[in-house]
C-alpha positions in Angstrom: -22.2 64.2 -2.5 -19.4 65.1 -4.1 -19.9 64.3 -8.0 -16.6 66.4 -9.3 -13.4 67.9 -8.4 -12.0 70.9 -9.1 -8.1 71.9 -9.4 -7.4 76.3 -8.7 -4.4 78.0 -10.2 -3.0 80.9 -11.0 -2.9 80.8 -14.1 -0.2 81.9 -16.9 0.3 82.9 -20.6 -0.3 79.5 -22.9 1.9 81.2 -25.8 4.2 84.1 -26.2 2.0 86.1 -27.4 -0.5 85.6 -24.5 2.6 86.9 -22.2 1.6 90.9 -22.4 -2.0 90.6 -22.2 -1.5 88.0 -19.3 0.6 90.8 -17.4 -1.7 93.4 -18.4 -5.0 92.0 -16.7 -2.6 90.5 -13.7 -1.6 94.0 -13.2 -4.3 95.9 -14.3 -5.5 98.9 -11.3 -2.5 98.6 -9.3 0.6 101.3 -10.1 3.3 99.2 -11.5 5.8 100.8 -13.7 6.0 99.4 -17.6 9.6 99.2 -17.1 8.8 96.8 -14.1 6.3 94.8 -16.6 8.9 94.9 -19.2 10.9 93.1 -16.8 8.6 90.2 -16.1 7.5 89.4 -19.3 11.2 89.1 -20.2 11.5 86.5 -17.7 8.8 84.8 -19.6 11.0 85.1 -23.0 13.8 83.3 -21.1 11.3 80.1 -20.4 11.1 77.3 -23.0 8.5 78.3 -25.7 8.5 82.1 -24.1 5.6 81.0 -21.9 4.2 79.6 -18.3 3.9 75.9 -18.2 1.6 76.2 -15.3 -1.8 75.5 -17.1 0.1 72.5 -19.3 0.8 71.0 -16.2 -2.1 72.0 -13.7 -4.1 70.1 -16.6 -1.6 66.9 -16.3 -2.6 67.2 -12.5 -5.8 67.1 -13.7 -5.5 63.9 -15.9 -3.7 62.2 -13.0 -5.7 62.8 -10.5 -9.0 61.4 -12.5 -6.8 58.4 -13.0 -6.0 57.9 -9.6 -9.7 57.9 -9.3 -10.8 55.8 -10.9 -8.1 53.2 -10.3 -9.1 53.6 -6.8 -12.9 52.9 -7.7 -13.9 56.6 -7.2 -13.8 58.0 -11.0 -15.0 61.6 -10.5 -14.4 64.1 -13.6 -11.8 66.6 -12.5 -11.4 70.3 -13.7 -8.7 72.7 -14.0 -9.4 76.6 -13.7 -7.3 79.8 -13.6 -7.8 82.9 -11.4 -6.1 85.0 -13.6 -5.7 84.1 -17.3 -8.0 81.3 -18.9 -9.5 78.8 -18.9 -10.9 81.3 -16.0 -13.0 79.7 -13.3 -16.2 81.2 -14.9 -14.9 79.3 -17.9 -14.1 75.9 -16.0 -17.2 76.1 -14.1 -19.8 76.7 -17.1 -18.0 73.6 -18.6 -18.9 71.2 -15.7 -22.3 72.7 -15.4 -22.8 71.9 -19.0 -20.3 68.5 -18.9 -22.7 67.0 -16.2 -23.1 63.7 -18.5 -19.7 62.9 -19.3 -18.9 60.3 -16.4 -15.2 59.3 -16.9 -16.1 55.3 -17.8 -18.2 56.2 -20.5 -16.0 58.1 -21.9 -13.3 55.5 -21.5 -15.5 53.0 -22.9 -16.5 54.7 -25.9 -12.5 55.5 -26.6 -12.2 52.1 -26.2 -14.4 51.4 -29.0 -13.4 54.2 -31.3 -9.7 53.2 -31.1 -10.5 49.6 -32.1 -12.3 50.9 -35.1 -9.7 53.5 -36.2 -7.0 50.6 -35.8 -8.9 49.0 -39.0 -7.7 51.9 -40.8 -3.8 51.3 -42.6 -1.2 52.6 -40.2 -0.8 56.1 -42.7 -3.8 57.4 -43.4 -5.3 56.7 -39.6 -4.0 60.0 -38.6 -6.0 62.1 -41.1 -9.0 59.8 -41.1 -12.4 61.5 -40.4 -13.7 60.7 -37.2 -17.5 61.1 -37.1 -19.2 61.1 -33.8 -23.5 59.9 -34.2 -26.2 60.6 -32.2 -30.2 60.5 -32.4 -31.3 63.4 -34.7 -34.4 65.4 -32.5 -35.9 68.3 -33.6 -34.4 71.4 -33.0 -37.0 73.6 -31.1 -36.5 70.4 -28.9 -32.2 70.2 -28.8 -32.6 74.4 -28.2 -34.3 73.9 -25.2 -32.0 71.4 -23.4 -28.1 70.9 -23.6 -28.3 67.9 -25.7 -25.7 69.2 -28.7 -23.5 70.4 -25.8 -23.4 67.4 -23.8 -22.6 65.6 -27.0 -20.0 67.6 -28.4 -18.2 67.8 -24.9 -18.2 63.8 -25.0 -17.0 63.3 -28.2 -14.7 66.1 -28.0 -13.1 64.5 -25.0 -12.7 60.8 -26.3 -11.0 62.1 -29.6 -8.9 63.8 -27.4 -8.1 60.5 -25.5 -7.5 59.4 -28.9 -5.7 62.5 -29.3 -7.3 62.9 -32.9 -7.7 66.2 -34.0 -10.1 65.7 -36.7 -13.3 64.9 -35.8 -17.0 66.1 -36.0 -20.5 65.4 -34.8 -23.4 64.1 -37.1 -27.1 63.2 -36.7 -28.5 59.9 -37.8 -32.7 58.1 -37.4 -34.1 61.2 -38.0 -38.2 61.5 -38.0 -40.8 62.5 -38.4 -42.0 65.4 -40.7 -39.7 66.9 -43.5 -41.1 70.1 -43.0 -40.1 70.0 -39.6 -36.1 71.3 -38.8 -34.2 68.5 -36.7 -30.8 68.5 -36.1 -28.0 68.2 -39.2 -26.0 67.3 -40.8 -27.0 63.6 -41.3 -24.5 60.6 -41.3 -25.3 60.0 -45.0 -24.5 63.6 -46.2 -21.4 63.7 -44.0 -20.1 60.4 -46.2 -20.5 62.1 -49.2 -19.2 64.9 -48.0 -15.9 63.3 -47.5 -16.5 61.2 -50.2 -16.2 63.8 -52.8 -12.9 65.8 -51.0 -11.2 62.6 -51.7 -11.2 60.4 -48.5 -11.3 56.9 -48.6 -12.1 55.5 -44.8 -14.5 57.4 -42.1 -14.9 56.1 -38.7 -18.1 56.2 -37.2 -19.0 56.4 -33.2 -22.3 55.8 -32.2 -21.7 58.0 -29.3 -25.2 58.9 -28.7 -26.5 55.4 -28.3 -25.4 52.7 -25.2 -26.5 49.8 -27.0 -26.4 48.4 -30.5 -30.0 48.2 -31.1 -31.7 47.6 -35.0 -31.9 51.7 -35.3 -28.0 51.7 -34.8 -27.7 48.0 -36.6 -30.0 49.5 -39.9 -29.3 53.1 -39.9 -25.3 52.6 -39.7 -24.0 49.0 -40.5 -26.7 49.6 -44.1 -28.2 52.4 -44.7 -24.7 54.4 -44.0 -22.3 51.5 -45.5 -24.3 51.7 -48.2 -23.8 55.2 -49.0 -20.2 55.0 -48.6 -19.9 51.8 -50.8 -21.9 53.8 -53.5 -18.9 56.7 -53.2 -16.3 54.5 -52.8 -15.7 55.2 -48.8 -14.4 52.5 -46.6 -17.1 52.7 -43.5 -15.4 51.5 -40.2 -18.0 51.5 -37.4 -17.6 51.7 -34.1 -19.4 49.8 -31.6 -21.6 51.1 -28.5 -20.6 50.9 -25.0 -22.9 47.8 -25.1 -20.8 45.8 -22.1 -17.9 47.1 -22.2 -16.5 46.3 -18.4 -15.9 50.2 -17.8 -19.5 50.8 -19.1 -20.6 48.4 -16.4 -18.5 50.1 -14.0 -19.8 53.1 -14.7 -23.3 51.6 -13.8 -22.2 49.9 -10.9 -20.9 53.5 -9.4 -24.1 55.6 -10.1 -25.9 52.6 -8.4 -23.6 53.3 -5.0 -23.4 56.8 -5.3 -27.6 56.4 -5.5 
């Protein structure tokens, strides 16, 4: 069953300054002359931005393709990786090992729902407003032993980049249990005050860890977090879980044919 696809290039220097070291592991064991080196990389200096466009646009391929997809009601994640330069395949292929969760709906869904709380935020500050992804707090000798923090940063990292909002962070909320116990920080309400004291006045907040608006989401975001921004003068805007959002249901319906 095929659960992911996979797009092979070259690869190329990202930046100008990437240009030498690219040339040097391209050509690194064979006998190639500097001068002959030289020449290539000027070649580079001659391209828009002195570098390859090749991973820029092996990466809009990328994007495309996983459209395609899913308008074709076959959404499969697709990856980009480079023979020679990175992301390397090694690279690209730990990241789909470890991105396993991160079925394109859900992400869609949940950008869905972060964009229609980030549009409650006035048109100029939106930009720079904190985005703060949430997710069940568990203890950490249990988030150590499975990818949990990993599958939850690569979701959240790839809906704000949907959003393509460049500030953003993960925090814990409902945590347990005993205090002497370590589970997984920083919590929601320290994260508030946190910006709350560098001067921001709204944070968004997406339940990304949670499918449904349950009473621990309801309580421990919509009061026990409004309330600690209201007490530091923070504007709370809260985004809402997948809940049934149509992709969400698509997203069901596919792992149910794929079954």
């Amino acid at each position: 069953m095929i659960d992911s696809v996979l797009l092979i290039a070259f690869g190329g220097p990202a930046t100008r300054e990437e240009v030498r070291p690219f040339l040097d592991n391209v050509t690194r064991g064979r006998r190639i002359p500097r001068e002959r080196i030289e020449e290539v990389a000027h070649h580079y200096e001659q391209m828009p931005g002195g570098r390859s466009p090749l991973r820029e646009l092996t990466e809009r391929q990328a994007a495309a393709l996983g459209a395609a997809l899913a308008h074709a009601g076959r959404p499969l994640p697709v990856y980009a990786g480079m023979r020679q330069w990175h992301p390397y395949l090694a690279e690209t292929l730990a990241a789909m090992a470890t991105g396993g969760s991160d079925h394109p709906l859900f992400i869609e869904a949940v950008t869905d729902r972060a964009a229609a709380a980030l549009a409650e935020v006035a048109p100029d500050r939106r930009a720079w407003t904190p985005l703060v992804f949430t997710a069940h707090s568990v203890p950490v000798p249990m988030a150590e032993a499975s990818p949990y923090v990993a599958e939850l940063s690569a979701a959240a990292e790839r809906v704000a980049g949907r959003l393509r909002h460049t500030r953003w962070s993960l925090a814990y909320q409902s945590r347990s249990g005993s205090p002497r116990e370590p589970w997984l920080e920083p919590d929601i309400g320290e994260v508030i005050r946190s910006f709350a004291s560098d001067g921001e006045r709204d944070v968004v907040v997406v339940p990304v860890g949670f499918v449904c608006d349950h009473v621990e989401v309801l309580y421990d975001l919509d009061v026990e977090a409004r309330a600690a921004a209201e007490a530091c003068g923070v504007r709370l805007h809260r985004a809402q879980a997948v809940n049934d959002h149509p992709k969400f249901i698509g997203l069901l319906a596919d792992l149910v044919r794929r079954a």
